[in-house]
N, C-alpha and C positions, 0 to 999 in steps of 0.2 A: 520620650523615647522615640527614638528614630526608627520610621516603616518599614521593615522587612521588604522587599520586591522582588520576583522572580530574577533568574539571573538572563542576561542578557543572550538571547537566540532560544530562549527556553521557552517555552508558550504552555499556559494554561489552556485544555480544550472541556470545554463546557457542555454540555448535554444536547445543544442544537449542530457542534462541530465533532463533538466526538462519532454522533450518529452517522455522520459521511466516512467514518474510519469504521464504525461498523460497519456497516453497508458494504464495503470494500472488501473486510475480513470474510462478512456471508458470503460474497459473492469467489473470490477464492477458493473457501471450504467449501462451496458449492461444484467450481469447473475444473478445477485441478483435480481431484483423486478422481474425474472422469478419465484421466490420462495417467493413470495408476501414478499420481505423485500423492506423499504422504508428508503430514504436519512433521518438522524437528525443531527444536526448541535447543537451543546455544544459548552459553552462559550470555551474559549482558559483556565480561570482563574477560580478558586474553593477554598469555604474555607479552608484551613488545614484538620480539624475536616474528613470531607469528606473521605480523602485519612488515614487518621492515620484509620479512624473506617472498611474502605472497604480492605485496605492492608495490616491493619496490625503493631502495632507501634514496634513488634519487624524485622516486615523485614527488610533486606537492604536496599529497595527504600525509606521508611521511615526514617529510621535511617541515613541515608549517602548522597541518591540523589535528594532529593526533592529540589525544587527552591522555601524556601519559604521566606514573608518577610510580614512585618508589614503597613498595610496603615495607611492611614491620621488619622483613629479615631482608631489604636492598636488593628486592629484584624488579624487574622495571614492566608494570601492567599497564596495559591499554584499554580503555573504553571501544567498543569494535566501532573503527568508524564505516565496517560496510560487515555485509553477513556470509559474503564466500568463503574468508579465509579460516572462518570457522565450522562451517559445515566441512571443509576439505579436513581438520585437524581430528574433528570429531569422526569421520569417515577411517582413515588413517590410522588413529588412536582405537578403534573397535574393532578393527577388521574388517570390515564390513565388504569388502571386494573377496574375501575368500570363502564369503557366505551366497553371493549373487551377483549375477553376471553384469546387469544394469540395475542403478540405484536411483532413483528419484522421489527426492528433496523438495516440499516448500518452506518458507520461515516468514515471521509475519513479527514485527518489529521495532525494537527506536536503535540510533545509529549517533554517534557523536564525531563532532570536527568543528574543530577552533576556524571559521570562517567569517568571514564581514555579510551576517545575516541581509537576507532581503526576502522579495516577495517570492513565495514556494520553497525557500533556502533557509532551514534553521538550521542551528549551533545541533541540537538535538531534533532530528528528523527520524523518522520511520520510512521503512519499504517493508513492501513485500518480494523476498526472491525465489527462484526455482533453477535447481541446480539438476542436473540429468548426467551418472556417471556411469561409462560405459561403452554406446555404441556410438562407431564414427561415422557410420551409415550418413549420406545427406539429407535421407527420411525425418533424421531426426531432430534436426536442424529445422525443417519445414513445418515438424510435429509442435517443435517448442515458440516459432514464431505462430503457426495455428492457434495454439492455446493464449497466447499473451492475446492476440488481437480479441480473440471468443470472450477473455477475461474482459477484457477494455468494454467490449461493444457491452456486455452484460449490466456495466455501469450507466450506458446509455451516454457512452463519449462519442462525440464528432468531430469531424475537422480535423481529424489527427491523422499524419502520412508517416511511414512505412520506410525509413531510408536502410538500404542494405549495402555491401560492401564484402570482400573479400580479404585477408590479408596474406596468404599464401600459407607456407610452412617453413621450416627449419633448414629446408633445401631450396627454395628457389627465395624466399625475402630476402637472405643475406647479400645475393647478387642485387635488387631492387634497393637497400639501403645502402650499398655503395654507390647504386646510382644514383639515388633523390639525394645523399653528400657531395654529391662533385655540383650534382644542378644547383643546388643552394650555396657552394661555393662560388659559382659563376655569379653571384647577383651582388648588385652594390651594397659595401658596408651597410650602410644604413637603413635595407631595403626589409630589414625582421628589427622585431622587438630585441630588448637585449635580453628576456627569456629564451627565446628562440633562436638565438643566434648561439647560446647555448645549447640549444638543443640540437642542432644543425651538426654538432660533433659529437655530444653522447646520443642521442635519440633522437633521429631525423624523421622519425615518423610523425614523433608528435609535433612537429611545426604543421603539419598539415590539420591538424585538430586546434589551430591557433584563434583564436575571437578577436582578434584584434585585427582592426577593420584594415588597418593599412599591410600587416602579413600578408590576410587573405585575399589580397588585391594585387600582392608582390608576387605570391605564390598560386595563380591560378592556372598557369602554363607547367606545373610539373608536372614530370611524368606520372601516369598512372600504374597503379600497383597490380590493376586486373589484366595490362596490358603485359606483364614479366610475371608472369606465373607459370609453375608446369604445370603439364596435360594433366596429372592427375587432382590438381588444386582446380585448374580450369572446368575443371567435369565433376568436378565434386559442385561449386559453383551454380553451372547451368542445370543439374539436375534441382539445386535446392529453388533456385528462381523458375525452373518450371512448374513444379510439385507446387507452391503459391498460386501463379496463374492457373493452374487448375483448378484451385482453387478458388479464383478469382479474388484475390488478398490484393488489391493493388502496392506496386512499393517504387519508391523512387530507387534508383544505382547511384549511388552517394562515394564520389572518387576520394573526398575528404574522410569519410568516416574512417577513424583506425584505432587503434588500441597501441599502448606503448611501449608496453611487457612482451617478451621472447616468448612464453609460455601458450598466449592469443597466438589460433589459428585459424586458416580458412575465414569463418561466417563469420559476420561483428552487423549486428541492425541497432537501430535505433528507433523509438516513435517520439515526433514532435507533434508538439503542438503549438499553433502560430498566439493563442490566445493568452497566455500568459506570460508576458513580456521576454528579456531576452534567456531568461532561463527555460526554453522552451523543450527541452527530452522533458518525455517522463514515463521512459521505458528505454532499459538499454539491455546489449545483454551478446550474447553468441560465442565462439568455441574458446576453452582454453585446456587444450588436451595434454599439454606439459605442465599443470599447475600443479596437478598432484604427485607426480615424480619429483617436480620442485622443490616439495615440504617433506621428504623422504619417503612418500608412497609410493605402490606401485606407479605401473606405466600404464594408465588408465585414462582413457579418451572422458575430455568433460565438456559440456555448455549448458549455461543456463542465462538468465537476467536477472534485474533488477527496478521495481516500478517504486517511484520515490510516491509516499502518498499524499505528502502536504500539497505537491505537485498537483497529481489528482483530484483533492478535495477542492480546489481553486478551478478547476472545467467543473466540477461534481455542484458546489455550489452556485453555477448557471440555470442549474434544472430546476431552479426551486422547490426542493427536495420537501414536502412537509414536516414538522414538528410531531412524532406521536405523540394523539392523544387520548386523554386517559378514558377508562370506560366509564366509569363511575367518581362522585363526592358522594361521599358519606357524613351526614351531618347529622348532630347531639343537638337535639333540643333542651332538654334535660339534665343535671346533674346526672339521676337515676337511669337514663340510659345508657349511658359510660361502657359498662361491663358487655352490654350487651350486643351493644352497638360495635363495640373491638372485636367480637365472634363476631359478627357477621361479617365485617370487613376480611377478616381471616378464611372466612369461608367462601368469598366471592373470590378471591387471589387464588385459592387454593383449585380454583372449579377454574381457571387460565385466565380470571379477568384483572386486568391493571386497573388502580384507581387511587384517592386519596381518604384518610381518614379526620374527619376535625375533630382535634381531641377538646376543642372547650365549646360547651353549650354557647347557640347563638339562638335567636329569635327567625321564624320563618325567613324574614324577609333580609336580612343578612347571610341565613345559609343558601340563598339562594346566589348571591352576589358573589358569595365567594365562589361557590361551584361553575358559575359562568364566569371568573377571573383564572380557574384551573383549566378552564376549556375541556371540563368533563362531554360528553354525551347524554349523561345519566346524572339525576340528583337523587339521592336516597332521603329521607326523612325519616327519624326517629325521635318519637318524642314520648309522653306518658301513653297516650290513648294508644299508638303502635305497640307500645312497651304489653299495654293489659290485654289488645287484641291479637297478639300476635302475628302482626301484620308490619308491613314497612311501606312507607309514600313512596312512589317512583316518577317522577316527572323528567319526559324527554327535554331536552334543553334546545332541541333543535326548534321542536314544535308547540311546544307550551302545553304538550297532553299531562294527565299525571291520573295517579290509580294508585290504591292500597290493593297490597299484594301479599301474600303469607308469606312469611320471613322465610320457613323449611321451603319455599321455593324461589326465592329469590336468586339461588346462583342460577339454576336453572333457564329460570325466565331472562336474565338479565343476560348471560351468555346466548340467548336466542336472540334475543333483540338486537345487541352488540354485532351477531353474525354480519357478511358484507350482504347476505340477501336479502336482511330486515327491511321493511320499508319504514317501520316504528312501531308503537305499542300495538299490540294484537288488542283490540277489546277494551285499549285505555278508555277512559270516561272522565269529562272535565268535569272541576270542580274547584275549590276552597279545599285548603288542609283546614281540618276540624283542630 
């Protein structure tokens, strides 16, 4: 019979990679509700409609990556392949603007898109996002690029810059995109890719968001977008890039960075990072204050991001993160101490200590082997003579101490030990297990 196999872009995470996606979750549930943002949890699944009307039916996630299919009664669902257009639905769908004036969102999650998997890019990836619905203030813009970085640094990431960018509003980019079409009409046939040269007539912005090394080489003399903006985009702008430098956030002015949707306004940043080849953001994110009027909601001002964490886990796995390890093996000498030996174990988990239990009797020198292949701290020993004395063997694994100790204090003792202040056994005494 033929091997079952994961399917392709999908990845099993294992106990030593999942830990860098906890770590990531702690460290969110840790800094966001400092900045009164609260957990929302969205379906996994959404109707089509959803993602064509919030992304876009000429983008590429639309067009090429979406996972969608037809249910039982022929209506057309999509796997979310990002998590805004769900938080805006669920927003909309509740009410939730006629209960408070700003709303802030995080979500923490896997995401799907039919893409040519690579290094930090899976078919099924996760982010974390924070959505902020509400005020248009430029405070707040400064507030949400604050908290991403506070996020990042908590990971203990480096090397990561800061690009920001403007895209104006509804009043002055219309005039800017008829003039970045006439400048890319001036350039020779052949001077953009043949996506781009499409895009040059519905969506001239996104040729400037182009990867392709000979576009961005054709197109480094266009005009810029911060340079045709009105006073009131413009000072929205330089208050949000002061308010940073205040706080000493360095960030580069990034005239490429732009978003491709009407809805995107004003702020649009990004955080790269140079270390993980050329899929290097992994944090995007800034205003789109016509997205919820978009999808039939109010006229409600939004921005938030997006932190891809496969992304993440690839600088996170730099640090040499350690393996936790367990506090205790608990080892059966005995048939006869089976029973007892499972209480105890029961009662040390119970008192906050992690550890293992071997359910089949071994001889000293085997449970010993196995507890330093578990990379415990601690090896418990049970066997007949603990069993009559009411006692249990404790030997540190570090130092080769060991001591019988009353069983009714073993969670006790053993969570003292375990503490980060322990130096090791208080009062051990070496010897031979009897």
């Amino acid at each position: 019979m033929a091997q079952i196999q994961a399917i392709k872009g999908f990845a099993d995470l294992f106990p030593a990679q999942s830990a860098l996606f906890l770590r990531m979750e702690a460290a969110a549930r840790a800094v966001f509700p400092r900045y009164a943002y609260g957990e929302l949890r969205t379906p996994l699944m959404e109707p089509t409609e959803l993602f064509q009307r919030s992304i876009g039916t000429e983008t590429d996630v639309v067009r090429k990556e979406m996972y969608s299919f037809a249910d039982a009664k022929g209506r057309s669902m999509t796997l979310r392949p990002e998590a805004t257009a769900g938080v805006m639905r669920a927003y909309i769908e509740h009410g939730v603007a006629a209960r408070e004036t700003v709303s802030k969102f995080f979500t923490i999650g896997p995401m799907f898109r039919h893409e040519r998997p690579q290094k930090g890019r899976m078919r099924q990836f996760h982010q974390i996002n924070c959505e902020c619905l509400g005020p248009r203030e430029p405070e707040a813009d400064a507030e949400l690029i604050c908290m991403l970085m506070e996020f990042l640094d908590t990971l203990g990431l480096t090397g990561l810059t800061l690009h920001i960018n403007s895209l104006g509003c509804p009043v002055c980019r219309p005039a800017y995109r008829t003039l970045l079409r006439t400048w890319l009409a001036s350039l020779a046939p052949d001077a953009l890719c043949e996506d781009c040269r499409r895009r040059a007539e519905t969506n001239p912005l996104r040729v400037l968001d182009c990867k392709v090394p000979d576009c961005k080489d054709n197109t480094a003399a266009a005009p810029h977008i911060l340079d045709h903006q009105c006073p009131e985009c413009s000072a929205h702008f330089a208050a949000v890039t002061r308010l940073l430098r205040a706080r000493k956030i360095p960030f580069d002015i990034d005239h490429r960075l732009v978003r491709g949707l009407d809805y995107y306004t004003r702020t649009t940043f990004e955080v790269v990072s140079g270390d993980i080849g050329a899929q290097g953001s992994v944090a995007g994110g800034g205003r789109y204050d016509g997205l919820v009027s978009s999808l039939g909601g109010p006229d409600v001002a939004g921005l938030g991001f997006a932190c891809g964490m496969e992304r993440l886990a690839l600088l996170m796995r730099e640090q040499d993160i350690p393996t936790p390890r367990p506090d205790f093996y608990l080892a059966v000498l005995d048939d006869s101490c089976r029973d007892t030996a499972f209480s105890l174990a029961q009662d040390l988990r119970l008192a906050g200590l992690a550890g293992i239990l071997g359910f089949d009797p071994r001889s000293v020198k085997s449970a010993l082997r196995q507890a330093d292949k578990s990379r415990a701290r601690f090896a418990l020993l049970l066997g007949p003579d603990e069993l009559a004395g009411g006692t249990v063997m404790l030997k540190n694994m570090e130092n080769g101490e060991q001591c019988a100790m009353p069983r009714a204090d073993a969670a006790a003792r053993l969570a003292a030990l375990s503490s980060p202040a322990a130096q090791g056994p208080a009062a051990a005494t070496s010897g031979e297990h009897a």
